[in-house]
mmCIF file of the N, C-alpha and C atoms, coordinates in Angstrom:
data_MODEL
# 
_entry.id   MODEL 
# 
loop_
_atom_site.group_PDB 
_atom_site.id 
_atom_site.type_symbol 
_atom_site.label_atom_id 
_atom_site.label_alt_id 
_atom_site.label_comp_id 
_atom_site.label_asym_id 
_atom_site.label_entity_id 
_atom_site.label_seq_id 
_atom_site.pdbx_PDB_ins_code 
_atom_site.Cartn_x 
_atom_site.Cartn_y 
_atom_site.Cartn_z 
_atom_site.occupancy 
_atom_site.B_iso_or_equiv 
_atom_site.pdbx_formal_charge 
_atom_site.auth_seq_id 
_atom_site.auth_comp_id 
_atom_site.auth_asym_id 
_atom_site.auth_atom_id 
_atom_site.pdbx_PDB_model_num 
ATOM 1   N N  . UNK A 1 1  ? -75.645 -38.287 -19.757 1.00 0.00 ? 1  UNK A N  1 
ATOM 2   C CA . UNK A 1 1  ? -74.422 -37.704 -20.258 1.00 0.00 ? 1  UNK A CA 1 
ATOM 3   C C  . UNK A 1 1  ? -74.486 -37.732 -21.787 1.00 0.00 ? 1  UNK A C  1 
ATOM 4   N N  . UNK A 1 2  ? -74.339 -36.693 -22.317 1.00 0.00 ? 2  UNK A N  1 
ATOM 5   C CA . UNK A 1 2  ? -74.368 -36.589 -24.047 1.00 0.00 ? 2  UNK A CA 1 
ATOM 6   C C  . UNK A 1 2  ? -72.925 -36.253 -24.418 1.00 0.00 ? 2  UNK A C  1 
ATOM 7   N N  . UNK A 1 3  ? -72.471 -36.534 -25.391 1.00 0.00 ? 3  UNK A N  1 
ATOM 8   C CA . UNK A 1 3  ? -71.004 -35.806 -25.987 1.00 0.00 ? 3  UNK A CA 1 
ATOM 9   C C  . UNK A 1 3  ? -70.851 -35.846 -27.325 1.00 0.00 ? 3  UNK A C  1 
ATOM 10  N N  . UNK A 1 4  ? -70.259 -35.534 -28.179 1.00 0.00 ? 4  UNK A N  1 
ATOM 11  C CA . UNK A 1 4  ? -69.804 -35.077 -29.317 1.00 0.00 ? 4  UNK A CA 1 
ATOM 12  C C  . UNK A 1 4  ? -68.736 -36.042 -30.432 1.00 0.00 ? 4  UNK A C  1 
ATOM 13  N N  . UNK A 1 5  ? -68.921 -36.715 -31.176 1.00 0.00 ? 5  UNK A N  1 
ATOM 14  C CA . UNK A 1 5  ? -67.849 -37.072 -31.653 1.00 0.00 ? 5  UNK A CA 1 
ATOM 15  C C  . UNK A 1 5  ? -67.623 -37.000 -33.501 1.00 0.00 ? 5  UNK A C  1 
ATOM 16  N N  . UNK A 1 6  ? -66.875 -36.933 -34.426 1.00 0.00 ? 6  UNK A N  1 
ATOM 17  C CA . UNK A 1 6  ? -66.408 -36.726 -35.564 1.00 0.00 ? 6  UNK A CA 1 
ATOM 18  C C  . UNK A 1 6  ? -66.505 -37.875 -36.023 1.00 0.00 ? 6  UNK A C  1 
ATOM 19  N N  . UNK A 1 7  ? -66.926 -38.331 -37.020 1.00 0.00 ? 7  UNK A N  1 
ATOM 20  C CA . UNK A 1 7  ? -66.202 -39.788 -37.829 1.00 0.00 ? 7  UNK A CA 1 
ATOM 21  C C  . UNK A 1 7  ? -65.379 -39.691 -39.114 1.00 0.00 ? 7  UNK A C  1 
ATOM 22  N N  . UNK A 1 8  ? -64.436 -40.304 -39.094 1.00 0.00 ? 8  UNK A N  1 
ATOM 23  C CA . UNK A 1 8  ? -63.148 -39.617 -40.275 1.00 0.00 ? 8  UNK A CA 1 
ATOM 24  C C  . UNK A 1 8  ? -63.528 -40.164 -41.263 1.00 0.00 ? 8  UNK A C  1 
ATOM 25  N N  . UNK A 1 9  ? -62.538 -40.311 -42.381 1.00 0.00 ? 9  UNK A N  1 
ATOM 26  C CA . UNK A 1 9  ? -63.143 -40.615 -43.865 1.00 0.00 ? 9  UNK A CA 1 
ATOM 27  C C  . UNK A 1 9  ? -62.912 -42.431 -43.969 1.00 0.00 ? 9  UNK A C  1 
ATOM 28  N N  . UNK A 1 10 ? -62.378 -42.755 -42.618 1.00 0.00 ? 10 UNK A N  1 
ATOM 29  C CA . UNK A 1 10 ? -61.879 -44.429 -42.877 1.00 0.00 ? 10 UNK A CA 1 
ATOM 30  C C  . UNK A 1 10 ? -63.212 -45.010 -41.433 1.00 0.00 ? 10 UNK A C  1 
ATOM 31  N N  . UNK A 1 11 ? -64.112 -43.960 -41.327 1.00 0.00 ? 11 UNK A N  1 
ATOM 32  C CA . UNK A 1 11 ? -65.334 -44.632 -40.659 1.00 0.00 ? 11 UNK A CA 1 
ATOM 33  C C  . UNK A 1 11 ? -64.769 -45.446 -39.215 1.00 0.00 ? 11 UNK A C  1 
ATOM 34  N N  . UNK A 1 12 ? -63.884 -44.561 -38.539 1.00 0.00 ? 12 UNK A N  1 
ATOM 35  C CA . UNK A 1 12 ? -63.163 -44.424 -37.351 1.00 0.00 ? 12 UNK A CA 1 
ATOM 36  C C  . UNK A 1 12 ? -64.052 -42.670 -36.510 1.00 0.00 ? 12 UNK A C  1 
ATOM 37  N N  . UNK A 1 13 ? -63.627 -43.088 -34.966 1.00 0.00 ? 13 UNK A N  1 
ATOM 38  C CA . UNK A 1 13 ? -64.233 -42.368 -33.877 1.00 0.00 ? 13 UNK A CA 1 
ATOM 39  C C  . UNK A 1 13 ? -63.784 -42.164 -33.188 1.00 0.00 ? 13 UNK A C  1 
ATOM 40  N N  . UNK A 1 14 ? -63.204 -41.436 -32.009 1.00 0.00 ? 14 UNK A N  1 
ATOM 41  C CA . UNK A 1 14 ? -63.054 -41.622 -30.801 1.00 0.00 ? 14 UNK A CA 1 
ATOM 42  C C  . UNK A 1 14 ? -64.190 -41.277 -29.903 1.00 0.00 ? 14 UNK A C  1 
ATOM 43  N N  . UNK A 1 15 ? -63.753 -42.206 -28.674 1.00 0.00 ? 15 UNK A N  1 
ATOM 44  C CA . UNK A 1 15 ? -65.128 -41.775 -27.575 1.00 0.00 ? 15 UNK A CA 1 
ATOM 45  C C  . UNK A 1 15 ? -64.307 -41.120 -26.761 1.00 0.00 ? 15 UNK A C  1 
ATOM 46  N N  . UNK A 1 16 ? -65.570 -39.952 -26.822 1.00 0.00 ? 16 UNK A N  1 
ATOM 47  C CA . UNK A 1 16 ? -65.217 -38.659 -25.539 1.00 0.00 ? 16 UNK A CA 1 
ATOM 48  C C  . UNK A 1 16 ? -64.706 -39.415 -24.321 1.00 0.00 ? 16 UNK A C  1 
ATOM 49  N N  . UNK A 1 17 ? -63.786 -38.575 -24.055 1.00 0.00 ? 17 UNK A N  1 
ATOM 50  C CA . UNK A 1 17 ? -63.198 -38.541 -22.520 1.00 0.00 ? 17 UNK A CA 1 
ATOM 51  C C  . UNK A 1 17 ? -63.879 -38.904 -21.455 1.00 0.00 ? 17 UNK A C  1 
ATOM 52  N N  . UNK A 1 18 ? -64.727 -37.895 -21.519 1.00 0.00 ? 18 UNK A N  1 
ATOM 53  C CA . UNK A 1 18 ? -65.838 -38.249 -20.187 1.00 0.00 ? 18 UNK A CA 1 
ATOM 54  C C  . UNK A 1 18 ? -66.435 -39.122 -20.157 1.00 0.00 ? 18 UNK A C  1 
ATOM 55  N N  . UNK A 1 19 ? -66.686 -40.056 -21.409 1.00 0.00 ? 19 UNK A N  1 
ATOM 56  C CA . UNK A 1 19 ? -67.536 -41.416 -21.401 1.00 0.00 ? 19 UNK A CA 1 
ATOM 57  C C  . UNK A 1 19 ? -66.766 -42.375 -21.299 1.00 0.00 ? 19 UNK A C  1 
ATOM 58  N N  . UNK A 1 20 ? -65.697 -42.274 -21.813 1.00 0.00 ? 20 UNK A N  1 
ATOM 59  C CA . UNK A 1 20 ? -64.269 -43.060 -21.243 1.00 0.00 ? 20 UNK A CA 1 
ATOM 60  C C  . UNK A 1 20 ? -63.996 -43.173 -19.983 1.00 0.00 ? 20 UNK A C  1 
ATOM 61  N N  . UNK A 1 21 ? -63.532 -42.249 -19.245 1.00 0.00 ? 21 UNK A N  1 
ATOM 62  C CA . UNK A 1 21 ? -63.497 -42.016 -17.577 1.00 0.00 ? 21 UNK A CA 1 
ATOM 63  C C  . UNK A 1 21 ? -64.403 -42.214 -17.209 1.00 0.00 ? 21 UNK A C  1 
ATOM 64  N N  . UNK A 1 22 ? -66.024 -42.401 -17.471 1.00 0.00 ? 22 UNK A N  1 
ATOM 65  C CA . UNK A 1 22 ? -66.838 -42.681 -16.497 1.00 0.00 ? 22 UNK A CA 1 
ATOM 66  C C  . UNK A 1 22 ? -66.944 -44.163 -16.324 1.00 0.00 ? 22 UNK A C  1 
ATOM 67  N N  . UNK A 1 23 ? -66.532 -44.943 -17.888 1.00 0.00 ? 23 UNK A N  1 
ATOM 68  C CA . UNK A 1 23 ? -66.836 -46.592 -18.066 1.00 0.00 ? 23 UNK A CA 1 
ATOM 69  C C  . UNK A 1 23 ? -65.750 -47.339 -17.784 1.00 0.00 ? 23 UNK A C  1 
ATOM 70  N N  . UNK A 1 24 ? -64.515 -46.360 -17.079 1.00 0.00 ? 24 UNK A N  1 
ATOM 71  C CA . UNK A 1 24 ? -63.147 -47.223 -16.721 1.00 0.00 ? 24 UNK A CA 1 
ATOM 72  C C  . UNK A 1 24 ? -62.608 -47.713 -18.073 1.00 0.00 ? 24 UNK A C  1 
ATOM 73  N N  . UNK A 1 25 ? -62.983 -46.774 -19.270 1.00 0.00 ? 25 UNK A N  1 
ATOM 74  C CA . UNK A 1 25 ? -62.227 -47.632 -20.496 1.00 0.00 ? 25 UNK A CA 1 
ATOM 75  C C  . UNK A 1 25 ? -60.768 -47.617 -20.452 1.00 0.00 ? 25 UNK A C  1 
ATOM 76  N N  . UNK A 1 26 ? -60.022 -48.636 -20.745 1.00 0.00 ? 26 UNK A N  1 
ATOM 77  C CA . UNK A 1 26 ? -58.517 -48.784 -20.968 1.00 0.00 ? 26 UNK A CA 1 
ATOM 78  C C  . UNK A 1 26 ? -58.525 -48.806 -22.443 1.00 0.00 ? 26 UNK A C  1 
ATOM 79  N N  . UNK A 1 27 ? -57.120 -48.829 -23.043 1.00 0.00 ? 27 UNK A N  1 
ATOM 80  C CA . UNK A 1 27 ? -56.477 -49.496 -24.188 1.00 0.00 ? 27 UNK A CA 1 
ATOM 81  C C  . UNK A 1 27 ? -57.040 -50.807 -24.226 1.00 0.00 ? 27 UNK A C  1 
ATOM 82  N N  . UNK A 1 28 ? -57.743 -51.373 -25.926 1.00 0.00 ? 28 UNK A N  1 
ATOM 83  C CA . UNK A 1 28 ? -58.023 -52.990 -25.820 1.00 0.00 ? 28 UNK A CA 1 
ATOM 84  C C  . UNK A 1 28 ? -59.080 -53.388 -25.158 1.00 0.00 ? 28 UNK A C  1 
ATOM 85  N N  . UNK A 1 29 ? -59.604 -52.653 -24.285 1.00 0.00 ? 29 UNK A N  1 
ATOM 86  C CA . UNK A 1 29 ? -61.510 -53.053 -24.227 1.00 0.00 ? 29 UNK A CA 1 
ATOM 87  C C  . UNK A 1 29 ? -62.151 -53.252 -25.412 1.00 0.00 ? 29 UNK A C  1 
ATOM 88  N N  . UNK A 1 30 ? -63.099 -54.168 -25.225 1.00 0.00 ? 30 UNK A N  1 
ATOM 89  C CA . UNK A 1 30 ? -63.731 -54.328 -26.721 1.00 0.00 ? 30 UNK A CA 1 
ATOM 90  C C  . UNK A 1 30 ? -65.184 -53.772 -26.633 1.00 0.00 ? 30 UNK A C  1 
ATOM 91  N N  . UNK A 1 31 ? -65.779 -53.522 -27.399 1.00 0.00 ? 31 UNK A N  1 
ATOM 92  C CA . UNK A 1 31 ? -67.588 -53.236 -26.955 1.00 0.00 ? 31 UNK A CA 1 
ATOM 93  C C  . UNK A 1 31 ? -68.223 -53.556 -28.416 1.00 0.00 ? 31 UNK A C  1 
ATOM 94  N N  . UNK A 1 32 ? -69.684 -53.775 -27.820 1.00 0.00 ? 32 UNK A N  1 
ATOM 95  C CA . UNK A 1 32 ? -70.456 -54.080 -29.003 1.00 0.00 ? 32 UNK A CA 1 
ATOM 96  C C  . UNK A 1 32 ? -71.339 -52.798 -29.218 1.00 0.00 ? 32 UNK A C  1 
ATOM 97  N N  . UNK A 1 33 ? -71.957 -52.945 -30.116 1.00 0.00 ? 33 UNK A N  1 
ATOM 98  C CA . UNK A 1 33 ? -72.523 -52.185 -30.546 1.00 0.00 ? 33 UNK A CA 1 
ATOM 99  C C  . UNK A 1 33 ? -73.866 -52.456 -31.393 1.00 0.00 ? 33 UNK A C  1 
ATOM 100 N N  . UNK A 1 34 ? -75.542 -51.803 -30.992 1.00 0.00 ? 34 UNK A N  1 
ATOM 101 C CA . UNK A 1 34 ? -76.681 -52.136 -31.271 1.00 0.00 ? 34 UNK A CA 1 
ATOM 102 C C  . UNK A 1 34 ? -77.620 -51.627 -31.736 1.00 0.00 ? 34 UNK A C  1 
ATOM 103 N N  . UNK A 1 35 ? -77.853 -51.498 -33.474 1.00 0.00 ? 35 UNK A N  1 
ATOM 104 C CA . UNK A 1 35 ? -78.564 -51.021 -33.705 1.00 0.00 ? 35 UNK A CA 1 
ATOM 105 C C  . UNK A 1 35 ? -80.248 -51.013 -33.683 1.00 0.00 ? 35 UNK A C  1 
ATOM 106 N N  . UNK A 1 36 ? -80.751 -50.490 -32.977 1.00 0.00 ? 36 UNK A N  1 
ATOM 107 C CA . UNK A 1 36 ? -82.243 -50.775 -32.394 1.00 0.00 ? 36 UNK A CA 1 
ATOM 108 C C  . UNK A 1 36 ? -83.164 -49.748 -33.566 1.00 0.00 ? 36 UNK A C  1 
ATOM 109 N N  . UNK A 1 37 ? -84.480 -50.524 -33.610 1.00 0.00 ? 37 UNK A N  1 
ATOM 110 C CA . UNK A 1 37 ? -85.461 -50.146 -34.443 1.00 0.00 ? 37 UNK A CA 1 
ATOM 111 C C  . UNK A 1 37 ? -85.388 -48.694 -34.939 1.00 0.00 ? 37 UNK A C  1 
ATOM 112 N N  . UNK A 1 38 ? -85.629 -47.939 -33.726 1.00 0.00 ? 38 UNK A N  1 
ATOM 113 C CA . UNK A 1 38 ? -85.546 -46.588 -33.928 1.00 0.00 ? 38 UNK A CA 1 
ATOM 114 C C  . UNK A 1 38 ? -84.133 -45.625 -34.136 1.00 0.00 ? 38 UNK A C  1 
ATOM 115 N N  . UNK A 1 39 ? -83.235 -46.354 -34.736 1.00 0.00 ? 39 UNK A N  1 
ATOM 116 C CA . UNK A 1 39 ? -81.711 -45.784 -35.455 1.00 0.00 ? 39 UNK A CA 1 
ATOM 117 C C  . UNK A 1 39 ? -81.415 -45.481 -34.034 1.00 0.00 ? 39 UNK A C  1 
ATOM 118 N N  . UNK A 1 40 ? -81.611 -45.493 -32.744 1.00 0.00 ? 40 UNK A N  1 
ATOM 119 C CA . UNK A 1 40 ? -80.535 -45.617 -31.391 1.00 0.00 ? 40 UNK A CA 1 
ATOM 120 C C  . UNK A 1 40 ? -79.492 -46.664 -31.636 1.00 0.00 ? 40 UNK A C  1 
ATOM 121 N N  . UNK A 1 41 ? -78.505 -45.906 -31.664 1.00 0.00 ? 41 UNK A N  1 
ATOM 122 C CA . UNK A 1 41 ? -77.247 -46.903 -31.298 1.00 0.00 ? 41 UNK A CA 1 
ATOM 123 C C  . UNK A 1 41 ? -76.653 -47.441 -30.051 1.00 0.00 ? 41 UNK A C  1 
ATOM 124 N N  . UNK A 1 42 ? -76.309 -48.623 -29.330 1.00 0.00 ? 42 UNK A N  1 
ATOM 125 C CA . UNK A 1 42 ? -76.799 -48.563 -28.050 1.00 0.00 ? 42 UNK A CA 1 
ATOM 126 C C  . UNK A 1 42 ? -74.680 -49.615 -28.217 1.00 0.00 ? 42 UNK A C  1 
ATOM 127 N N  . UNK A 1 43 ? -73.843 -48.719 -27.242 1.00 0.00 ? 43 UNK A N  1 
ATOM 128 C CA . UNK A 1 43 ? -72.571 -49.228 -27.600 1.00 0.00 ? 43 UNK A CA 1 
ATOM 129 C C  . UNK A 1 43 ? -72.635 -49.964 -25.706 1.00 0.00 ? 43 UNK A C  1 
ATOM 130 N N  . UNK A 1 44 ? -72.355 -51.069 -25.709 1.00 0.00 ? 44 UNK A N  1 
ATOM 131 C CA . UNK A 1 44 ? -72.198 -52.021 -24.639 1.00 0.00 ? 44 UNK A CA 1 
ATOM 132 C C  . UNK A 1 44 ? -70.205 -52.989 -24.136 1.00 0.00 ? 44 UNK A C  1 
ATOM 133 N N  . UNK A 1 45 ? -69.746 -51.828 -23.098 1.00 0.00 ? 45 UNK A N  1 
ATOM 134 C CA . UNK A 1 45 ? -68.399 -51.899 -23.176 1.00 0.00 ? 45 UNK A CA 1 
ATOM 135 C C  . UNK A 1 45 ? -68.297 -54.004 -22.600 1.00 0.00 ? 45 UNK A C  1 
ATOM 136 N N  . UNK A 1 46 ? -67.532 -54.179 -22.950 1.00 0.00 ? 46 UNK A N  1 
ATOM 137 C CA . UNK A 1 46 ? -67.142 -55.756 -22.918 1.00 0.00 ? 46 UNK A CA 1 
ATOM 138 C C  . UNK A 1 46 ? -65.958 -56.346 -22.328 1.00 0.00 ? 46 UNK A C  1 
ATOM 139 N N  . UNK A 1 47 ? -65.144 -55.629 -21.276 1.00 0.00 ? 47 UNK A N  1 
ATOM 140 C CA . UNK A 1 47 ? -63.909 -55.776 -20.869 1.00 0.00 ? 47 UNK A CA 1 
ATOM 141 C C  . UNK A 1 47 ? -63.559 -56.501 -19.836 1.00 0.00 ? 47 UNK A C  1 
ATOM 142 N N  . UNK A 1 48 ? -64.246 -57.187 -19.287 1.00 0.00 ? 48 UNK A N  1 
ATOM 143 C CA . UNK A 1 48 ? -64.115 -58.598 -18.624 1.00 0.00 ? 48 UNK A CA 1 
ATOM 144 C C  . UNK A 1 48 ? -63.718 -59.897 -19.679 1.00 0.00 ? 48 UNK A C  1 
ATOM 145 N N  . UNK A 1 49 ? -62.773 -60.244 -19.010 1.00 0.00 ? 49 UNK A N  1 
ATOM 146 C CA . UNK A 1 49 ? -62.594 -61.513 -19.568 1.00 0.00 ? 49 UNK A CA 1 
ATOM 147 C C  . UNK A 1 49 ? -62.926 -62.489 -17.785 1.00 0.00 ? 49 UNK A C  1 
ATOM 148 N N  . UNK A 1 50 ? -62.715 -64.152 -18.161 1.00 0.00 ? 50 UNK A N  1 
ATOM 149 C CA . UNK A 1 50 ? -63.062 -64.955 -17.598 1.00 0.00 ? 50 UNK A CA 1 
ATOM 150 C C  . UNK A 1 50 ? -62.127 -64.863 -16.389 1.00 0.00 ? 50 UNK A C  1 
ATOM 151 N N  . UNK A 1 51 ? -61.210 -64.498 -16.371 1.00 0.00 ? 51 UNK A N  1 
ATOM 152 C CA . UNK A 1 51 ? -59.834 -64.317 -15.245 1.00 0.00 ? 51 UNK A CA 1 
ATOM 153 C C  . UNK A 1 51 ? -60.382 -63.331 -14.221 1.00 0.00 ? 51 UNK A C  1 
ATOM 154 N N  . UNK A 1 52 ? -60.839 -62.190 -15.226 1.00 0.00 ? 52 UNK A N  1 
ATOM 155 C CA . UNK A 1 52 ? -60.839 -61.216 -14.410 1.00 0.00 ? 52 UNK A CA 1 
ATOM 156 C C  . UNK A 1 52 ? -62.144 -61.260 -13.475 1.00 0.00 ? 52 UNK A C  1 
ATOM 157 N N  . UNK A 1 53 ? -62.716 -61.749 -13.877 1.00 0.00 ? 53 UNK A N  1 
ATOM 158 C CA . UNK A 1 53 ? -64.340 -62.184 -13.058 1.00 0.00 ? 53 UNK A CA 1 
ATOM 159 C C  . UNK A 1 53 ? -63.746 -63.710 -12.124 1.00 0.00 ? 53 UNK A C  1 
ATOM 160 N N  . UNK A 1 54 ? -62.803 -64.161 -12.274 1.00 0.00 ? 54 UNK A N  1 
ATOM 161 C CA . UNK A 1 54 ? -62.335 -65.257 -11.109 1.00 0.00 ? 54 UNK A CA 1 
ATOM 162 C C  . UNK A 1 54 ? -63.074 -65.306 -9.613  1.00 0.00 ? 54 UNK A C  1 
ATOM 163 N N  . UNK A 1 55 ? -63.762 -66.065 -9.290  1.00 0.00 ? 55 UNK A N  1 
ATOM 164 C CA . UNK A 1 55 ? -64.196 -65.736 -7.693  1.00 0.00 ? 55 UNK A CA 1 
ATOM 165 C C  . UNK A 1 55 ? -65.397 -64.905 -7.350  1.00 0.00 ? 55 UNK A C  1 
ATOM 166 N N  . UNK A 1 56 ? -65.944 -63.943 -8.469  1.00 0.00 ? 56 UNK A N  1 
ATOM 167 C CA . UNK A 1 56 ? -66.820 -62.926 -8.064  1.00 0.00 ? 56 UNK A CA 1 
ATOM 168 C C  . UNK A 1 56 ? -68.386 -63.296 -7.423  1.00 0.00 ? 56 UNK A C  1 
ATOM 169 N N  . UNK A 1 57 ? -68.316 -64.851 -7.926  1.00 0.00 ? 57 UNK A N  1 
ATOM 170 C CA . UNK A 1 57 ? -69.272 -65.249 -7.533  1.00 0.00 ? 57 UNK A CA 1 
ATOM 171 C C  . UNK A 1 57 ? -69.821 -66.310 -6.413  1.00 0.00 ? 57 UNK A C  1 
ATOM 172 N N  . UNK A 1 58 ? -68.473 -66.239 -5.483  1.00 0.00 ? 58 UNK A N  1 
ATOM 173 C CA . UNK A 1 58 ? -68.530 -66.977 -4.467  1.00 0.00 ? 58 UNK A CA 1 
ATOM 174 C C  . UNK A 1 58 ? -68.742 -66.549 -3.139  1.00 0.00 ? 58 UNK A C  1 
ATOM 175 N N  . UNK A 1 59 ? -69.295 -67.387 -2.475  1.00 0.00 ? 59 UNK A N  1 
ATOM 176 C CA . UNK A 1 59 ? -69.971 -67.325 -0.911  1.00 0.00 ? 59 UNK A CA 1 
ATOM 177 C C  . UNK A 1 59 ? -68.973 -67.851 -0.262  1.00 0.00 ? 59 UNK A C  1 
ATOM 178 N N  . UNK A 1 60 ? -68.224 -66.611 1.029   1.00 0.00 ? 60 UNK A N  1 
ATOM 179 C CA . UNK A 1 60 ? -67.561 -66.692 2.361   1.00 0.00 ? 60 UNK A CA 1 
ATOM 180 C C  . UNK A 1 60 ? -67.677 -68.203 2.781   1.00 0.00 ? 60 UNK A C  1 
ATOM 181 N N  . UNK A 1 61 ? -68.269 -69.076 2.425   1.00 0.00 ? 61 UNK A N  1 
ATOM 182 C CA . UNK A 1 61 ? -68.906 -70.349 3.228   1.00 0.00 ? 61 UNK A CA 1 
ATOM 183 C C  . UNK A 1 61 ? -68.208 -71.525 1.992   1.00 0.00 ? 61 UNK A C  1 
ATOM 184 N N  . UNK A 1 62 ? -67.842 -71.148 0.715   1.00 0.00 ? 62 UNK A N  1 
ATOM 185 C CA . UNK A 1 62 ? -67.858 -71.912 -0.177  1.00 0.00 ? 62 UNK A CA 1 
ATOM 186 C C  . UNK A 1 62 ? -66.197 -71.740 -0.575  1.00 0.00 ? 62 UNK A C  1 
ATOM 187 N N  . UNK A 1 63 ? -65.579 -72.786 -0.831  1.00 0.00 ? 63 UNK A N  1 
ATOM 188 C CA . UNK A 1 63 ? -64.483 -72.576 -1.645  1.00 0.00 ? 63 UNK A CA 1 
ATOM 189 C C  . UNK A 1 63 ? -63.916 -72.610 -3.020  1.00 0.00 ? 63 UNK A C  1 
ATOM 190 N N  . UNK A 1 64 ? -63.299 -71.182 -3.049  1.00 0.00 ? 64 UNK A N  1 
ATOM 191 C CA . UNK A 1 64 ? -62.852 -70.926 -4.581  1.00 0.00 ? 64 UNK A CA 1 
ATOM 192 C C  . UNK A 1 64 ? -62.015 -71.856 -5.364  1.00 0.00 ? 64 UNK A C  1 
ATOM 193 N N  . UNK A 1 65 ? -62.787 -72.225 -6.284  1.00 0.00 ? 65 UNK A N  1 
ATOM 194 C CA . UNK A 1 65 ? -62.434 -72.779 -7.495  1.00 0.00 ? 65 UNK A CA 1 
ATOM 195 C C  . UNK A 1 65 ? -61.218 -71.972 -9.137  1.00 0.00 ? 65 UNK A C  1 
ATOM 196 N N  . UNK A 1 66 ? -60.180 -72.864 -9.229  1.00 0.00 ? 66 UNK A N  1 
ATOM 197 C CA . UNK A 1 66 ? -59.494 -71.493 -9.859  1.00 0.00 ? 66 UNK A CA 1 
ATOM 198 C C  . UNK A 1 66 ? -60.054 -72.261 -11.450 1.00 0.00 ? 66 UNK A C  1 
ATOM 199 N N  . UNK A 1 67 ? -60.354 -70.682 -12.274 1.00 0.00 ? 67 UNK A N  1 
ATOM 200 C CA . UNK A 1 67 ? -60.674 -70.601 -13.564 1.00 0.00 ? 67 UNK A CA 1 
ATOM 201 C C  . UNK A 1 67 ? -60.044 -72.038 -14.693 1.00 0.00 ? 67 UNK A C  1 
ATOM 202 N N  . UNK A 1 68 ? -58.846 -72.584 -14.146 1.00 0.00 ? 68 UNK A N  1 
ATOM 203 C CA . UNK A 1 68 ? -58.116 -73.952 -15.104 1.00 0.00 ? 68 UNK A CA 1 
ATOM 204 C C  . UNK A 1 68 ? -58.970 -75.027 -14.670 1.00 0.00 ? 68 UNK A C  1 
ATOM 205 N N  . UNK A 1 69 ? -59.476 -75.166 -13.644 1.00 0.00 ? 69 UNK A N  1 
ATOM 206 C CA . UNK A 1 69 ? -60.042 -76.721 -13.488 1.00 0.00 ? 69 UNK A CA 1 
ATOM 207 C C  . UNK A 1 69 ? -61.549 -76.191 -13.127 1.00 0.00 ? 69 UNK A C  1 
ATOM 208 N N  . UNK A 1 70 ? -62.178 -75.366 -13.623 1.00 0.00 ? 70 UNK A N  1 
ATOM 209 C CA . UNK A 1 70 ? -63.642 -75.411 -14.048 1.00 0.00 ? 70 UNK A CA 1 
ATOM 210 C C  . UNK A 1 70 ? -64.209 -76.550 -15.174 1.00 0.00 ? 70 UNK A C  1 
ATOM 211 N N  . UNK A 1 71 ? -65.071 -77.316 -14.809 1.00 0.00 ? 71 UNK A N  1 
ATOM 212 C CA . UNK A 1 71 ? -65.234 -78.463 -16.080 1.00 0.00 ? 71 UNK A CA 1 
ATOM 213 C C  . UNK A 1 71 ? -66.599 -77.727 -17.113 1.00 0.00 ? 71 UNK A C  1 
ATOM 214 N N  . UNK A 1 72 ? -66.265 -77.879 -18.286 1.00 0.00 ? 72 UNK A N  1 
ATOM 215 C CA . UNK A 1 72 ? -67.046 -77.222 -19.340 1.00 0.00 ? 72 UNK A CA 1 
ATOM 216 C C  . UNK A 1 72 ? -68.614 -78.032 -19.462 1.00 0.00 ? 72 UNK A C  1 
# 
């Protein structure tokens, strides 16, 4: 998917629609962004937080642990 975008004079962007709708972007997602050897810019969306990943990694057999009493 390729698309098009402008950068204004305060070095602001928007991302196309279609790359939006395809990555589930909301309002307040954050993403990084990577500049690689060959000037590819490589933008990596970041919108999980720790809540929202709660449980994703548990086995039918195992019981869920809630995100407050995980020990660091």
């Amino acid at each position: 998917m390729s698309s098009e975008s402008t950068l204004t004079s305060k070095g602001q962007t928007t991302i196309p629609k279609d790359i939006r709708d395809s990555l589930s972007m909301k309002t307040g997602d954050r993403m990084t962004f990577t500049l690689m050897p060959d000037a590819t810019v490589v933008m990596r969306l970041k919108s999980k937080s720790l809540t929202e990943l709660e449980g994703a990694l548990y086995k039918k057999t195992q019981k869920r642990v809630p995100t407050d009493q995980l020990s660091r």
